[in-house]
Wavefront OBJ file of the C-alpha trace (Angstrom):
o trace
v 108.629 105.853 103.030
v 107.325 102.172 103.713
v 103.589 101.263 103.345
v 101.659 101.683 106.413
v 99.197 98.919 105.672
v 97.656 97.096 103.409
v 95.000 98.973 102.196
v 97.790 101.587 101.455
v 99.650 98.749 99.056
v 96.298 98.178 97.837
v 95.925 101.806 96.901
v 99.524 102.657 95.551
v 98.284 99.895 92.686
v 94.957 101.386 92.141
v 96.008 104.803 91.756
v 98.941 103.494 89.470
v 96.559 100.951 87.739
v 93.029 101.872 88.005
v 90.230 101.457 85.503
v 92.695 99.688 83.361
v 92.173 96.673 81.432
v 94.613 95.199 79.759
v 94.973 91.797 77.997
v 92.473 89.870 75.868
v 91.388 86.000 76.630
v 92.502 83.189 74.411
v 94.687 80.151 74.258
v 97.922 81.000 76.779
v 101.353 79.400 77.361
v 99.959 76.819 80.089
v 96.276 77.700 80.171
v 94.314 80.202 78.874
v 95.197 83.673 78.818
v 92.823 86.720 80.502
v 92.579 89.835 80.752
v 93.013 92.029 83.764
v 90.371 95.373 84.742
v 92.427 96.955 87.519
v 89.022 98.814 89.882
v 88.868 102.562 90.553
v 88.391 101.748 94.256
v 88.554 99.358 97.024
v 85.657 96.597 97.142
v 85.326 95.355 100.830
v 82.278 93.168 99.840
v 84.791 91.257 98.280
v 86.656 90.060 101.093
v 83.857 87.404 102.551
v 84.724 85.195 99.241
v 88.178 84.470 101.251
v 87.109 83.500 104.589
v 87.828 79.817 103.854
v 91.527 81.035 103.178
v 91.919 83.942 105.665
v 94.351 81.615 107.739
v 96.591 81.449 105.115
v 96.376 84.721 103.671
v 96.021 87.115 106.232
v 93.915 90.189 105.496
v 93.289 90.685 101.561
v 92.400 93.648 99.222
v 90.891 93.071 95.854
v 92.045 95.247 93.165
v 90.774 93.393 89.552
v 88.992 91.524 87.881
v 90.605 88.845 85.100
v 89.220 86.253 82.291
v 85.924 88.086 81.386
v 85.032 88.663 85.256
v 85.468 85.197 86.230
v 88.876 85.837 88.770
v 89.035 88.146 91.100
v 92.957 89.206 92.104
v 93.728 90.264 95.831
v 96.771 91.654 96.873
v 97.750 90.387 100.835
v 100.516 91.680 102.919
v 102.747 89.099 101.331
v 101.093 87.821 98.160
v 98.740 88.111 95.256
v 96.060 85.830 94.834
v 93.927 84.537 92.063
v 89.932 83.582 92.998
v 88.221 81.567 90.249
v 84.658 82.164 90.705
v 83.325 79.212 88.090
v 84.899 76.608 90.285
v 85.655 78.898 93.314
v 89.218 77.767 93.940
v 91.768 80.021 95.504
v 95.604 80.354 94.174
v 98.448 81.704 95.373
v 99.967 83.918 92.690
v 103.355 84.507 94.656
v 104.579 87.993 96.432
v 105.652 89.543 93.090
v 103.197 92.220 91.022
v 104.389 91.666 87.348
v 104.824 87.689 87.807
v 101.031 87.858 89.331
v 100.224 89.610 86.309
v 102.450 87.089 83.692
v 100.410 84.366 84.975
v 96.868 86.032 83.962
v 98.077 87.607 81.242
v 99.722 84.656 78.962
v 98.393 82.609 80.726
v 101.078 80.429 82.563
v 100.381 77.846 85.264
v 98.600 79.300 88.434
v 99.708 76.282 90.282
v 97.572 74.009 92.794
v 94.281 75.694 94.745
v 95.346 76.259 98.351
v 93.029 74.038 100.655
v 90.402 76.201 102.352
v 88.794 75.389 105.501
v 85.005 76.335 105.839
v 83.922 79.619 107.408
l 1 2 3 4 5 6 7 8 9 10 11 12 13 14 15 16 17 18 19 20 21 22 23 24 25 26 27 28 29 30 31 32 33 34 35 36 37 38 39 40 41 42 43 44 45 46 47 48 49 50 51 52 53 54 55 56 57 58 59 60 61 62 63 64 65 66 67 68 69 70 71 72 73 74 75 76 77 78 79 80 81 82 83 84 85 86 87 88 89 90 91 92 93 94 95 96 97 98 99 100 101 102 103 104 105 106 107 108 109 110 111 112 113 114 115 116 117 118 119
């Protein structure tokens, strides 16, 4: 049975994942690796971070936290994404759940920020 929407993708990994944390931070492959504390439930507060990026990502659900609290990772209709809160800078972590989760984990290359526009 295909997902209905988004919130249900978002779901499917929270009941899978939830209250997880995996990971510890440290010197990575490309950067520095993180770890990753799947939430227990959604957190729609967490949306307004994105507005900058909503045209490119669509409508977002964020399901973690990563490096100490710093990211928080969204899952989109298409993609995951990574939002750095030090520097807050959005990346595009590609449409695939266990490469998303290769890249905060050990740490590899998150690529360039996507270019926001200002809500």
């Amino acid at each position: 049975m295909p997902l209905q929407t988004l919130q249900d993708r978002a779901m499917v990994l929270l009941r899978q994942f939830g209250g997880l944390r995996v990971g510890s931070e440290g010197p990575g492959i490309e950067g520095g690796r993180g770890d990753v504390c799947f939430y227990t439930q959604l957190r729609p507060a967490t949306k307004q971070l994105l507005a900058p990026w909503m045209a490119q990502t669509g409508e977002v659900e964020a399901i973690a936290t990563a490096h100490g609290d710093h990211i928080i990772v969204y899952t989109g209709t298409q993609n995951f994404y990574a939002y750095t809160d030090p520097d807050e800078q959005l990346y595009d972590l590609g449409p695939d759940f266990s490469s998303a989760m290769e890249k905060l984990l050990l740490g590899l290359s998150y690529g360039f920020p996507l270019v926001g526009t200002p809500a």
